[in-house]
N, C-alpha and C positions, 0 to 999 in steps of 0.2 A: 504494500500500500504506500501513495505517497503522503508524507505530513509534511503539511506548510509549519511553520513558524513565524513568530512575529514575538515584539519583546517590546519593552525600554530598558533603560540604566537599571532599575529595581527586578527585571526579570533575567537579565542577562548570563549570571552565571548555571539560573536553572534552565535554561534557554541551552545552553551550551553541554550541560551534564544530561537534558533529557534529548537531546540533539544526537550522541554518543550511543546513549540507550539503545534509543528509537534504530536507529544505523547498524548498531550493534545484533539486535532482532531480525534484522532485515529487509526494512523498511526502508524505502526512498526519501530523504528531508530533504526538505527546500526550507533552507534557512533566510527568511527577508529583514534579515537587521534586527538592530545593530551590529554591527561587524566591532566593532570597542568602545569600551565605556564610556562615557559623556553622561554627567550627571543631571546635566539639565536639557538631555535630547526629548523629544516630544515623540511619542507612541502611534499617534494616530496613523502615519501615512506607515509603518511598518504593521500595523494589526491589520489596517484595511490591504495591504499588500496581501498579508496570508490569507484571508478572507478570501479577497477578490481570486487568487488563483486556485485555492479550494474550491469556490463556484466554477469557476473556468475547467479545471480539471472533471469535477463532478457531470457539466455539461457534456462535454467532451468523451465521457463514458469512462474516465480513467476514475479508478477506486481513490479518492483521496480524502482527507481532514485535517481541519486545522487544529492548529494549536497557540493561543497567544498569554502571555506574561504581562503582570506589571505588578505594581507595590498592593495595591489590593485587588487588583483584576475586573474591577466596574469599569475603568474608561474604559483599558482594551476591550472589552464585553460592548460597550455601547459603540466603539469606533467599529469593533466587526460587523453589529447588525447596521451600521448604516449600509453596506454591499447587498445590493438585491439580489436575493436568492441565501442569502449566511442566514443560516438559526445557529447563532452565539448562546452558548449559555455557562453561565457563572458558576464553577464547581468547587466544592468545598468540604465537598463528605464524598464518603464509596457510594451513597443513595444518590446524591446529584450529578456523578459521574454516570451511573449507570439510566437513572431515569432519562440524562439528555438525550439518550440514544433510544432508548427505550420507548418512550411514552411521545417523545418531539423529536426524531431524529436528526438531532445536533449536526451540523456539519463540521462546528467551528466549540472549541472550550475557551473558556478563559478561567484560569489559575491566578492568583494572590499570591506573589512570592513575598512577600511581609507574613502572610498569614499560614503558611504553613512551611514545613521543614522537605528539602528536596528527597526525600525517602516519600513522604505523603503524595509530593505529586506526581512522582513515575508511577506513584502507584493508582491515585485519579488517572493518569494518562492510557496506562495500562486497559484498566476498566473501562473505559470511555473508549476507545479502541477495540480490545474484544466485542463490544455487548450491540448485536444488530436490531435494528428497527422494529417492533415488533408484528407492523402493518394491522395494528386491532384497525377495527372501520371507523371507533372513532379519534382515535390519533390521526389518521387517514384524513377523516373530516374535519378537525380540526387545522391539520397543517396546510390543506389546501383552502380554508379561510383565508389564512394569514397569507397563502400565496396568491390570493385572488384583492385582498386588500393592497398588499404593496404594490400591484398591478394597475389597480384600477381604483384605489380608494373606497373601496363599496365591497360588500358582502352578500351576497345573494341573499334575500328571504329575512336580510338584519338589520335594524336599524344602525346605522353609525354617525353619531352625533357631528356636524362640522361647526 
């Protein structure tokens, strides 16, 4: 499988230990920055980078996921779902690692490296990686809402407030 990466200063050296891992399994990475430390580099354009080729790959029929860092892992979380097509989501336990795939088929994590110890997150990344989509009908319904919202603003048969 390929994994994107994406980081800032505060994800970087888990960026780089689960980069090794990931390679080390057998996995293809595409590491989008930082390349070295800069303490006050800005996240966005390297989260939305792993994101965006995540979707591009996913399109493309090639098996891929992202993965992105930062000091608590909300902006990266937010700068992923701005790419139409990334379902970014926030992990922080074995339950939200595996739910993302699970119940929302995540394409894209985003990890806290302030909040948790780089043992914790290979081991989110781990789980969030094995666990596939489970295609219930209504996760199914659910995710093509959201894919019809970012599309068109509107939800068939829903109201949504403008």
């Amino acid at each position: 499988m390929r994994i994107h990466l994406g980081t800032d200063h505060a994800g970087l050296e888990f960026s780089r230990t689960i980069n090794g891992h990931l390679t080390a399994a057998g996995h293809e990475v595409v590491d989008h920055g930082p390349t070295e430390y800069d303490p006050i580099d800005d996240y966005p354009s390297f989260c939305i980078n792993a994101a965006q080729a995540t979707v591009n790959d996913q399109r493309a029929g090639v098996e891929a996921l992202g993965v992105v860092f930062g000091g608590s892992g909300n902006g990266e979380q937010i700068a992923a779902n701005k790419v139409q097509g990334a379902r970014a989501a926030l992990v922080w336990s074995e339950a939200t690692a595996v739910l993302a795939r699970q119940h929302n088929d995540a394409n894209v994590i985003s990890i806290g490296a302030r909040q948790h110890t780089v043992e914790e997150a290979l081991h989110f990344v781990d789980l969030f990686l094995a666990e596939p989509f489970s295609f219930e009908e209504r996760h199914v319904r659910r995710i093509a809402q959201l894919a019809e919202y970012e599309a068109t603003g509107e939800i068939a048969g829903k109201v949504i407030e403008k």
